[in-house]
Backbone bond lengths (Angstrom), bond angles and torsions (degrees), N, CA, C in turn:
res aa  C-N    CA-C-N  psi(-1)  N-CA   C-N-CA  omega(-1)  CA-C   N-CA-C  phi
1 X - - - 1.459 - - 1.523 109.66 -
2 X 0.931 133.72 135.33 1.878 153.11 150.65 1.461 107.05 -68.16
3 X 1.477 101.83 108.05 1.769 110.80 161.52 1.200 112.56 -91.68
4 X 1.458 131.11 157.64 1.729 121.59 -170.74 1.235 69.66 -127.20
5 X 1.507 123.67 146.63 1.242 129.69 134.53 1.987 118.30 -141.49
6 X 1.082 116.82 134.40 1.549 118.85 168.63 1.551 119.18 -71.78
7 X 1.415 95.45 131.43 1.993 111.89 -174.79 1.880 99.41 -119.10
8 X 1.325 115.70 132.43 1.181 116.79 161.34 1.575 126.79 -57.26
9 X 1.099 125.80 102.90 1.785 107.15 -170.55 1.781 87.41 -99.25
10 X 1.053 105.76 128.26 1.493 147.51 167.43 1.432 114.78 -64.33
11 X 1.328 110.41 -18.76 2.233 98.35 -164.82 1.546 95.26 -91.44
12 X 1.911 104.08 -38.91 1.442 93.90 -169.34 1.917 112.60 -137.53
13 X 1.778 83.63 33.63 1.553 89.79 176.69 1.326 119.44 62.02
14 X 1.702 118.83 138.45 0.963 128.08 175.49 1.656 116.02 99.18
15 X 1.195 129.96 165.27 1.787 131.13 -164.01 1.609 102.24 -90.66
16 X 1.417 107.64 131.65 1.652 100.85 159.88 1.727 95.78 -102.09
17 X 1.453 102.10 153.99 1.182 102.44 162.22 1.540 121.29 -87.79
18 X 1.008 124.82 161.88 1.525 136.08 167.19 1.183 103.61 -125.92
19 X 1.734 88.18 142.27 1.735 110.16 -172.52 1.319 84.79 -123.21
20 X 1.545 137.09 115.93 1.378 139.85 139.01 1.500 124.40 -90.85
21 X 1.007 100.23 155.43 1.507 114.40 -168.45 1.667 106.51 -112.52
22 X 1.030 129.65 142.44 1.224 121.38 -174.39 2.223 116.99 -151.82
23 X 0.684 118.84 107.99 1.805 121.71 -138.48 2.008 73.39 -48.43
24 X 1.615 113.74 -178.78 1.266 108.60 -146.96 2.006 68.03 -108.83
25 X 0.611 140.63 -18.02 1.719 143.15 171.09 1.160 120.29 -64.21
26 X 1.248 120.70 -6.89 1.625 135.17 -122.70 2.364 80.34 -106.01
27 X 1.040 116.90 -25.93 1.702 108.80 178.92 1.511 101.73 -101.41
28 X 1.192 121.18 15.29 1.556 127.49 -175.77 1.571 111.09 -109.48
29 X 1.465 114.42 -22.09 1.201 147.03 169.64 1.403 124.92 -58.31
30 X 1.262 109.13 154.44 1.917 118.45 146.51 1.721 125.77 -132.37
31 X 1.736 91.12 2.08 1.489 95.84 -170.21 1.581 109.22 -98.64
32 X 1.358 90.24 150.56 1.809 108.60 -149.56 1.557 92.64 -80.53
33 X 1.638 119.46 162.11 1.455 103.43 175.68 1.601 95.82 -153.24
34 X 1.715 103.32 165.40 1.386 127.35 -177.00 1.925 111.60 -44.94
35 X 1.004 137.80 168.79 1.233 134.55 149.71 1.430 109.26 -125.67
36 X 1.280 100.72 144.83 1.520 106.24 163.80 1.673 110.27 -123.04
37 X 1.430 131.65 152.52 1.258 118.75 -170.98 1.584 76.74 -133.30
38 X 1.518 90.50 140.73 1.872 105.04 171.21 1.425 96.13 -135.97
39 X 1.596 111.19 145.61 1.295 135.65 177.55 1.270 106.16 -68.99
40 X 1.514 125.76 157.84 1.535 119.42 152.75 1.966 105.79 70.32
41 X 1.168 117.28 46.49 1.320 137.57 -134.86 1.696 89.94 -101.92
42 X 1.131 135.74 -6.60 1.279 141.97 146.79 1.346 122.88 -78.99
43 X 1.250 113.31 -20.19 1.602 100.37 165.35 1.462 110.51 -92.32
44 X 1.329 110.31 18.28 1.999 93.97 -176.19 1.564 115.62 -94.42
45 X 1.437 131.07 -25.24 1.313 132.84 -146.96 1.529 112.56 -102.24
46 X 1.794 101.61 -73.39 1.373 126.51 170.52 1.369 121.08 -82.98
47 X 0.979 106.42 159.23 1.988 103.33 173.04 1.559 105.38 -92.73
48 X 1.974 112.72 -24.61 1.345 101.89 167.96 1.182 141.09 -95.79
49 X 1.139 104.45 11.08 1.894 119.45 145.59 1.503 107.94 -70.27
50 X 1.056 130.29 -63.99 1.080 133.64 -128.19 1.788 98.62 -61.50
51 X 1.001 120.30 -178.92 1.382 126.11 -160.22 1.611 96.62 -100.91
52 X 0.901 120.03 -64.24 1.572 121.76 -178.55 1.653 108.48 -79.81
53 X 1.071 139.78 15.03 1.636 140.99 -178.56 1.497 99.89 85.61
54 X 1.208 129.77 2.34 1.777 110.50 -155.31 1.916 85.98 -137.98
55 X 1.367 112.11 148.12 1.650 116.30 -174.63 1.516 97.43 -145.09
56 X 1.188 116.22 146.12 1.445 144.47 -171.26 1.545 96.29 -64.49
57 X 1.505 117.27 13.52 1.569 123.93 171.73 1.679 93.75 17.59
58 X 1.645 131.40 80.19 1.190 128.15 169.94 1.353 126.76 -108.22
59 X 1.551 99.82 -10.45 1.568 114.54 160.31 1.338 124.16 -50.91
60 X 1.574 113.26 -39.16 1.635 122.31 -163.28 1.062 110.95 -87.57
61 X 1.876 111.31 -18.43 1.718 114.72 171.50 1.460 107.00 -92.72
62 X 1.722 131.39 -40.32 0.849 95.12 164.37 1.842 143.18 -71.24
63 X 1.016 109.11 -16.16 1.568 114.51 -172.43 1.508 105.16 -63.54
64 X 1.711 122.99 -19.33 1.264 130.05 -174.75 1.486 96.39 -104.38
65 X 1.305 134.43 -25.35 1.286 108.04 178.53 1.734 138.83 -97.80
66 X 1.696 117.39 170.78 1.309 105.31 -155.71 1.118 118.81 -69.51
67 X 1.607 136.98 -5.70 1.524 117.91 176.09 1.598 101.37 -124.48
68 X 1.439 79.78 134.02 1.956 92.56 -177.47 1.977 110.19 -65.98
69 X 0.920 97.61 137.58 1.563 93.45 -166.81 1.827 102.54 -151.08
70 X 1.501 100.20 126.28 1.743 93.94 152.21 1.326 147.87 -55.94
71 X 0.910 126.14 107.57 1.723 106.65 177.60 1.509 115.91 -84.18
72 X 1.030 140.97 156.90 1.551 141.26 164.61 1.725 108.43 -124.19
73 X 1.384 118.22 99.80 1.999 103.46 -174.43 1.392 100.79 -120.16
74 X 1.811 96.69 112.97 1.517 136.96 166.29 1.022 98.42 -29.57
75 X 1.846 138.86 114.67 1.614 122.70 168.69 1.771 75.99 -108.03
76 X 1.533 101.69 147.22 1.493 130.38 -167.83 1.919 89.81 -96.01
77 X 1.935 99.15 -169.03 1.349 91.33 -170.73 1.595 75.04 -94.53
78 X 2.055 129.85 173.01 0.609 128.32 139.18 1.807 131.03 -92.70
79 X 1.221 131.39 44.62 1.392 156.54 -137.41 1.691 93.71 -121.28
80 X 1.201 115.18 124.58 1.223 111.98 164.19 1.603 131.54 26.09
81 X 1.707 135.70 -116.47 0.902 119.93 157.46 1.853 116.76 -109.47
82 X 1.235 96.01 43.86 1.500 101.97 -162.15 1.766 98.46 -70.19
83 X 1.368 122.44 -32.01 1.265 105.79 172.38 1.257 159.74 -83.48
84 X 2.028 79.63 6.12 2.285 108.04 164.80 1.435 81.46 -89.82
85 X 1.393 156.91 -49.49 1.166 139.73 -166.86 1.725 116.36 -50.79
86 X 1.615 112.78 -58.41 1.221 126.92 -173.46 1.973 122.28 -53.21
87 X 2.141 77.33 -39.66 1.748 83.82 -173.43 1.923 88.79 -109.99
88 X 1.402 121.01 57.52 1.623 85.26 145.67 1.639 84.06 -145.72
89 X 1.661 103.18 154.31 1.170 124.50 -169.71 1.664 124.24 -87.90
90 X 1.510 90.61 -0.93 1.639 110.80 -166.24 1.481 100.92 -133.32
91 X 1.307 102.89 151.51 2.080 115.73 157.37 1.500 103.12 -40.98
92 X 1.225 117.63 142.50 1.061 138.43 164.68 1.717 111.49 -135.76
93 X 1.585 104.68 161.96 1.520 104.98 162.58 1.142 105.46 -101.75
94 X 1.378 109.76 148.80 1.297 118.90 172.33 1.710 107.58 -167.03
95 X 1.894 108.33 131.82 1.116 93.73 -165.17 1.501 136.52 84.49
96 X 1.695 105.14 19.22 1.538 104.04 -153.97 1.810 114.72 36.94
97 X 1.225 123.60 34.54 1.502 136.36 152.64 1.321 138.77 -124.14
98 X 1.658 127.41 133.40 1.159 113.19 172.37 1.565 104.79 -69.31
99 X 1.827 102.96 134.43 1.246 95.58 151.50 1.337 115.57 -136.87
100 X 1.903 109.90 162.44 1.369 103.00 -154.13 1.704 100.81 -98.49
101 X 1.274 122.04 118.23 1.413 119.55 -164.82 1.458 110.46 -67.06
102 X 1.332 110.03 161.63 1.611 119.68 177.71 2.049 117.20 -89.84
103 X 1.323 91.32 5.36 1.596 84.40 -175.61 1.638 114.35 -69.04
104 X 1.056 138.01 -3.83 1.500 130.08 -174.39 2.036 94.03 -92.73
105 X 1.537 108.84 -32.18 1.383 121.96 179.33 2.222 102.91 -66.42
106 X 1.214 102.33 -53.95 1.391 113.08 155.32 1.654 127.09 -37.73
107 X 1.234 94.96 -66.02 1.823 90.47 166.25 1.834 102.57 -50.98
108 X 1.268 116.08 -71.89 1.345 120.12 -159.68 1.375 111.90 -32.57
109 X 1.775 125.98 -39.46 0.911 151.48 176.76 1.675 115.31 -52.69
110 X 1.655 92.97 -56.28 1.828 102.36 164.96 1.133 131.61 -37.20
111 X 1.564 98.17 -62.45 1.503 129.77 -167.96 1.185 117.31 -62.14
112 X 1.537 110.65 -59.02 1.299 113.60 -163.85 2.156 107.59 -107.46
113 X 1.185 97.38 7.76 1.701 108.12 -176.81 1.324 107.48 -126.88
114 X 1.206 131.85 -60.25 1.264 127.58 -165.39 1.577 105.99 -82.23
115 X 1.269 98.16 -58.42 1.606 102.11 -169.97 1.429 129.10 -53.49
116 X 1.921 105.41 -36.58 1.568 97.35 164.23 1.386 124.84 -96.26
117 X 1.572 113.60 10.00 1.142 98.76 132.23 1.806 153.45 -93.65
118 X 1.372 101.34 7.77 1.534 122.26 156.40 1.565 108.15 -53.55
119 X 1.131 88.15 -57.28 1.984 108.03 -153.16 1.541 89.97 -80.12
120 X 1.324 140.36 -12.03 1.500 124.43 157.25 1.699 129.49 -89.72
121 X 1.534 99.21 -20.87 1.496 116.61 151.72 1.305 142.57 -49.09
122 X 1.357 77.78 -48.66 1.719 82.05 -170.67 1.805 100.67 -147.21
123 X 1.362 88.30 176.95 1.976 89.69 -165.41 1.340 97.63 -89.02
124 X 1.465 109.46 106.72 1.266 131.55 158.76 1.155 133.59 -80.27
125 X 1.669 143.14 126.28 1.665 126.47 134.23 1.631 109.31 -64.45
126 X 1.535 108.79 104.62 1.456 120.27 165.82 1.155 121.32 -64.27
127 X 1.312 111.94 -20.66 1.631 111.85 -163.09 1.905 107.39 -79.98
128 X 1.217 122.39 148.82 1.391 134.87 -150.95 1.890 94.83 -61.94
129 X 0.970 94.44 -50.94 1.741 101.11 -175.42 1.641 106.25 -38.13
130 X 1.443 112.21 -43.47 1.140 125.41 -177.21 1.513 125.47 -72.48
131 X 1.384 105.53 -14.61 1.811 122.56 -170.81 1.697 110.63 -110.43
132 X 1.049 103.73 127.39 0.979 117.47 163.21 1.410 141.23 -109.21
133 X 1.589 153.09 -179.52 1.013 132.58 160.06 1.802 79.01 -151.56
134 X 1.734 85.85 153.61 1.615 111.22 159.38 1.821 127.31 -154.08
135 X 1.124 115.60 146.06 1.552 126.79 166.28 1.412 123.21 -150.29
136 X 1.448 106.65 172.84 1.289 128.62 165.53 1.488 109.33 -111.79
137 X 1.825 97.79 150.52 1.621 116.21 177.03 1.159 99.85 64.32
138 X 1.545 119.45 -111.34 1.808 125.20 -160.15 1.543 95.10 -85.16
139 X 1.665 108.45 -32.96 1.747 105.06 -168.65 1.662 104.40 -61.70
140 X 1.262 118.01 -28.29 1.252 125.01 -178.23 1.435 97.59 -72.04
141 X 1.314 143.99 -48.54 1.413 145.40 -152.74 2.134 92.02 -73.24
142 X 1.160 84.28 -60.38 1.846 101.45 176.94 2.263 104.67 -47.06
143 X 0.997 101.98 -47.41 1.703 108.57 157.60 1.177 121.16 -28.88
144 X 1.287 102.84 -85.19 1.293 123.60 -171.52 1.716 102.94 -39.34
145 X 1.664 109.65 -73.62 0.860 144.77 -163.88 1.389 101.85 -35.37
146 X 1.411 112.04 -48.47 1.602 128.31 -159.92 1.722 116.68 -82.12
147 X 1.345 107.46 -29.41 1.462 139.31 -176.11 1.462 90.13 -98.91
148 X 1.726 151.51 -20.28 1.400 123.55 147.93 1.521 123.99 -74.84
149 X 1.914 101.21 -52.06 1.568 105.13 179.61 1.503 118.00 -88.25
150 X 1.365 100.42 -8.14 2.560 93.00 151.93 1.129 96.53 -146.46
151 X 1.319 103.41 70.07 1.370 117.89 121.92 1.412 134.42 -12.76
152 X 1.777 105.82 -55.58 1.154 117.49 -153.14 1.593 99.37 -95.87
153 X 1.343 124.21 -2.58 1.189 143.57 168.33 1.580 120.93 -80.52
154 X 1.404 103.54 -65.22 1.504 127.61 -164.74 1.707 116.36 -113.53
155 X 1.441 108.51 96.60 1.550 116.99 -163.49 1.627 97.06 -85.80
156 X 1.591 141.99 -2.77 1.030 121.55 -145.26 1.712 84.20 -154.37
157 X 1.598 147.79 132.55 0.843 145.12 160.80 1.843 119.54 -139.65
158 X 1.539 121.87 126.98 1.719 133.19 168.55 1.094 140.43 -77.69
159 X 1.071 143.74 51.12 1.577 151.57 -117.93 1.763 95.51 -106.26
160 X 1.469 140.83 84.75 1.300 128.56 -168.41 1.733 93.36 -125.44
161 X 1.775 100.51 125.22 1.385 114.11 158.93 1.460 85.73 77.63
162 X 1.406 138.40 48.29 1.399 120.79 176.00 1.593 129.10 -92.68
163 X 1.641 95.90 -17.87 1.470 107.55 -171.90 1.142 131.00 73.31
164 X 1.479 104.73 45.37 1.559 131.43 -162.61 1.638 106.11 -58.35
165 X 1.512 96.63 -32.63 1.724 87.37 -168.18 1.586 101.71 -71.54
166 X 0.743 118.97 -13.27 1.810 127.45 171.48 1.916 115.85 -40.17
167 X 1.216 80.25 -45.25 1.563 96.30 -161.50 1.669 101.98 -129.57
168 X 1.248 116.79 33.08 1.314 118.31 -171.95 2.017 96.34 -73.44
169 X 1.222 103.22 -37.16 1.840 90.23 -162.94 1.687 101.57 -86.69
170 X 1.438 135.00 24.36 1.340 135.53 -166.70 1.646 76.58 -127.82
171 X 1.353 144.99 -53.15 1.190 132.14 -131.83 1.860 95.44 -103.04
172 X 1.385 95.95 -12.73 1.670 99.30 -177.54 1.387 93.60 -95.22
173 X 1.287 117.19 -30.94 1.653 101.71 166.32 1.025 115.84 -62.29
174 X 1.074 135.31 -51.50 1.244 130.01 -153.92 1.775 106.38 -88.70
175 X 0.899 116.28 -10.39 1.582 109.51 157.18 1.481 138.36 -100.67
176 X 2.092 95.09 12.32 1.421 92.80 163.00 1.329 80.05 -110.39
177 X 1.345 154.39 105.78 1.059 156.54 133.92 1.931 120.96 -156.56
178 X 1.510 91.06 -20.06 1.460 94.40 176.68 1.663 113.62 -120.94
179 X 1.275 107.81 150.99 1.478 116.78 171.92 1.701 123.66 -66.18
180 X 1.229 97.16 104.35 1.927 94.34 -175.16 1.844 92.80 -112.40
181 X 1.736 94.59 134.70 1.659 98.00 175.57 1.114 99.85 -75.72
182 X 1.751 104.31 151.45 1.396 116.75 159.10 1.612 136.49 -43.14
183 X 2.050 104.48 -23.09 1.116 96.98 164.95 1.170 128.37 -90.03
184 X 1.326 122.03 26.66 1.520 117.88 -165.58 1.765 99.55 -87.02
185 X 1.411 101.78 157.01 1.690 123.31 -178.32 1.468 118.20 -116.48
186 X 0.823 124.23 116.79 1.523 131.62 -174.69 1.638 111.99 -109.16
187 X 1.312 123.17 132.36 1.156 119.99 170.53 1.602 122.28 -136.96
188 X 1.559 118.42 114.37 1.486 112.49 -171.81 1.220 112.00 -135.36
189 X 1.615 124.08 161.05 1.182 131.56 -142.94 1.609 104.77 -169.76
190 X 1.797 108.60 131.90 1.550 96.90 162.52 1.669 78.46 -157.69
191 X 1.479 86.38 160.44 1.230 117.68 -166.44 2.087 116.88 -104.79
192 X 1.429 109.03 136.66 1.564 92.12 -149.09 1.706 86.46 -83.68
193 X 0.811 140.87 78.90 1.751 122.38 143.44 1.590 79.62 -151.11
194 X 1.224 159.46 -1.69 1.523 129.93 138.68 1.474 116.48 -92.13
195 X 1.307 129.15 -13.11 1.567 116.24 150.08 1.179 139.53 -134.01
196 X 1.705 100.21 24.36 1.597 111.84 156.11 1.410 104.51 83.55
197 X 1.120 75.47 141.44 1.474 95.58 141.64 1.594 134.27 -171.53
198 X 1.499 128.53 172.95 2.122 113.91 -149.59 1.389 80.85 -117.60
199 X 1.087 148.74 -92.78 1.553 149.49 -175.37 1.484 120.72 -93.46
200 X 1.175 122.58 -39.96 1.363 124.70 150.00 1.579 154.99 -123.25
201 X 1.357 129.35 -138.51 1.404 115.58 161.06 1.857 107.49 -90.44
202 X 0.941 109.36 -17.59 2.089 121.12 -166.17 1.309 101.04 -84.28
203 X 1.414 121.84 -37.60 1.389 113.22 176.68 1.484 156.12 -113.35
204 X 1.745 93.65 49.40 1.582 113.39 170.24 1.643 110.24 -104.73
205 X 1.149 109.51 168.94 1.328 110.93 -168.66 1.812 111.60 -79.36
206 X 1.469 110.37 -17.82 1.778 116.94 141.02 1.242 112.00 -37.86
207 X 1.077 125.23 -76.19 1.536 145.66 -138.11 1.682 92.11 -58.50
208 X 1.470 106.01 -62.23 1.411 125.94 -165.45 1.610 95.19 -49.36
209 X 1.539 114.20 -52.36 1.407 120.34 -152.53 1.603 98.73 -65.31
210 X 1.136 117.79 -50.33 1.398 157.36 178.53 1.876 92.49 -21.59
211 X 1.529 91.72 -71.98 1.493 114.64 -174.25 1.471 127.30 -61.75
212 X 1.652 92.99 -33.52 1.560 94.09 -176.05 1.501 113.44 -81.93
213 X 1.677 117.14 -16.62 1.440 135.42 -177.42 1.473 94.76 -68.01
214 X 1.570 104.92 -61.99 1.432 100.34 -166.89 1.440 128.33 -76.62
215 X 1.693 106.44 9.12 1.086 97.27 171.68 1.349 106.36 -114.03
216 X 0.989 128.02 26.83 1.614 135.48 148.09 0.888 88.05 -90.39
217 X 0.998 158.78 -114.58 1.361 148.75 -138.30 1.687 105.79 -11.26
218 X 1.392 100.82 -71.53 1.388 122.72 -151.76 1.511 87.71 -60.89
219 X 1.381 145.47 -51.25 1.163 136.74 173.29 1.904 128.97 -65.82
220 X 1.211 78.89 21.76 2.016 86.35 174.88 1.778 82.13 -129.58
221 X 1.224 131.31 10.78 1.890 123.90 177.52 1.099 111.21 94.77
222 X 1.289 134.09 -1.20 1.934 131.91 -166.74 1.423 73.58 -91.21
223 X 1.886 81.55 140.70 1.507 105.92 152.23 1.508 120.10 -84.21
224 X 0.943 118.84 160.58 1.482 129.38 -131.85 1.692 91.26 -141.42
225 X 1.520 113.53 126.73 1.968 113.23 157.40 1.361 88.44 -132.58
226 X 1.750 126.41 156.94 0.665 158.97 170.86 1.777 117.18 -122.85
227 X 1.223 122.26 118.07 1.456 125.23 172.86 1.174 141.15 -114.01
228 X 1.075 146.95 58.71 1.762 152.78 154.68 1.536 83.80 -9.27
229 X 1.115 100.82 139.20 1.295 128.81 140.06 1.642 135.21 -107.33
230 X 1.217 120.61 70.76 1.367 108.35 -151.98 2.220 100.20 -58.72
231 X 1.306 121.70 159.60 1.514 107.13 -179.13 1.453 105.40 76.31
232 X 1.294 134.76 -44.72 1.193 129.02 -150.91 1.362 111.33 -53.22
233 X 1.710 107.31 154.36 1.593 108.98 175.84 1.465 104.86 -134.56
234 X 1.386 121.40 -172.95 1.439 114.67 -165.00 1.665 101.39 -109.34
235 X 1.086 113.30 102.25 2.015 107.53 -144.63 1.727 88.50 -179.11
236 X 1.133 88.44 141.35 1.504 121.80 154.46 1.408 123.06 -21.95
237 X 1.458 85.17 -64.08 1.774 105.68 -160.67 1.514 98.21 -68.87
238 X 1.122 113.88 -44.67 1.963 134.15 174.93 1.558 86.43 -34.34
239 X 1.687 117.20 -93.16 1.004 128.06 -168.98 1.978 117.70 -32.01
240 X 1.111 106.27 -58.56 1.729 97.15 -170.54 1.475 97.99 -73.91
241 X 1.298 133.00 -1.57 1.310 118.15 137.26 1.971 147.14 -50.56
242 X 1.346 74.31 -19.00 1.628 88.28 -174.09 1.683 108.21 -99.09
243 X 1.609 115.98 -32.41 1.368 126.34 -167.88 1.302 108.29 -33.24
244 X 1.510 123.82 -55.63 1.335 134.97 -146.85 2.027 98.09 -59.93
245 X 1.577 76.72 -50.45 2.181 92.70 -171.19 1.885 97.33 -56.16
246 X 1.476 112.92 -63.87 0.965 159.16 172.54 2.070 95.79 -10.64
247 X 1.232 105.56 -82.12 1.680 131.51 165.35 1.519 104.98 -33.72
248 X 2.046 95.76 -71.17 1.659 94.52 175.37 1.174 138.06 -44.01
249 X 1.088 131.89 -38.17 1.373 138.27 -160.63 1.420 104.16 -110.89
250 X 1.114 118.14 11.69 1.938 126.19 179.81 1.734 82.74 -94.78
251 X 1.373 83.88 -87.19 1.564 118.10 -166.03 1.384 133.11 -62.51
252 X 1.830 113.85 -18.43 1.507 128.74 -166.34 1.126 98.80 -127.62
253 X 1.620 134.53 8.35 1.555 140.45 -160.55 1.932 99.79 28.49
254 X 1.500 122.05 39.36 1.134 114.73 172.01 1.137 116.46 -94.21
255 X 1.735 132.85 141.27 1.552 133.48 158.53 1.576 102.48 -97.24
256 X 1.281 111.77 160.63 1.498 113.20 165.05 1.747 96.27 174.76
């Protein structure tokens, strides 16, 4: 089942909605379950939410798959460009202007607003091992970001189609500066017809960025996936392609 409920977001005014997911057994129950929080939380369920007609249809994989799990999906503002503002964690230009984004104001919002009120709702594992977050494009950039600087929050992070090489010298900063546990899981992905590739998957300037992120990672103990997409496009349909691998290897320590 999908709960709708409205949250005040505080950085840039006005209600996001939340789309939770909740297994359809889930009031028949007493057993506590995982969360995962995904960005952009209107494109995950329906196709008639979704922004472009098409949704990460994530209901139909989870209701079939083996671990019962919450979802929570971040709907952003749809306002102008308020939602590269909301989800990026760094200065950007925009406008022939630097501007200084609201995503670290965004986490704060997560952390200390949304999330404990999840975890008083409904039967949660609070503890970080148990939390996850995931996105695409900026939601992926906001991922990453969130799974280096809360850490101590978010043991599990999905970063697909994010455009890592974008922000490669902010995200390598910022992970020699913060504490990431050894159990943390990282999972990233781009797809070659939005970032190419000349002879193979290793040699676009993604790929590189891709690698050098994840291998910081991999040298603080996080396990580490890496995803080519051979075909891939920057779309919907791309994405609920990946969920199945995507889930596994967060949550099932599976590769395949």
């Amino acid at each position: 089942m999908i709960v709708q409920q409205n949250a005040w977001y505080w950085p840039n005014g006005g209600t996001r909605m939340l789309h939770i997911y909740l297994p359809d057994w889930y009031y028949d129950s007493d057993e506590r379950l995982p969360v995962t929080y995904f960005f952009d939380g209107h494109n995950l369920f329906y196709d008639e939410y979704a922004t472009y007609g098409r949704s990460w249809r994530l209901r139909r994989f989870l209701d079939r798959w083996e671990k019962p799990m919450i979802v929570v999906g971040l709907e952003c503002s749809h306002d102008g460009d308020d939602r590269l503002l909301e989800y990026c964690p760094y200065r950007r230009r925009a406008g022939g202007r630097l501007v200084d984004g609201l995503g670290e104001q965004t986490f704060q919002w997560i952390v200390h607003d949304v999330k404990p009120s999840i975890d008083a709702q409904f039967r949660t594992w609070a503890h970080r091992e148990a939390t996850g977050i995931i996105g695409s494009n900026m939601g992926g950039l906001m991922s990453l970001y969130g799974v280096i600087c809360h850490n101590d929050v978010f043991g599990k992070a999905g970063a697909l189609s994010t455009g890592v090489r974008f922000y490669r010298r902010e995200l390598m900063l910022d992970l020699t500066t913060s504490t990431v546990s050894p159990d943390t899981r990282v999972f990233m992905s781009w797809g070659e017809h939005e970032a190419g590739r000349i002879f193979g998957p290793d040699d676009t300037a993604e790929s590189r960025a891709i690698r050098e992120v994840g291998d910081a990672f991999a040298e603080r103990g996080a396990a580490v996936m890496t995803q080519f997409v051979s075909g891939g496009r920057h779309r919907e349909a791309d994405w609920e392609r990946q969920v199945p691998r995507l889930m596994d290897f967060l949550w099932l320590d599976r590769r395949w």
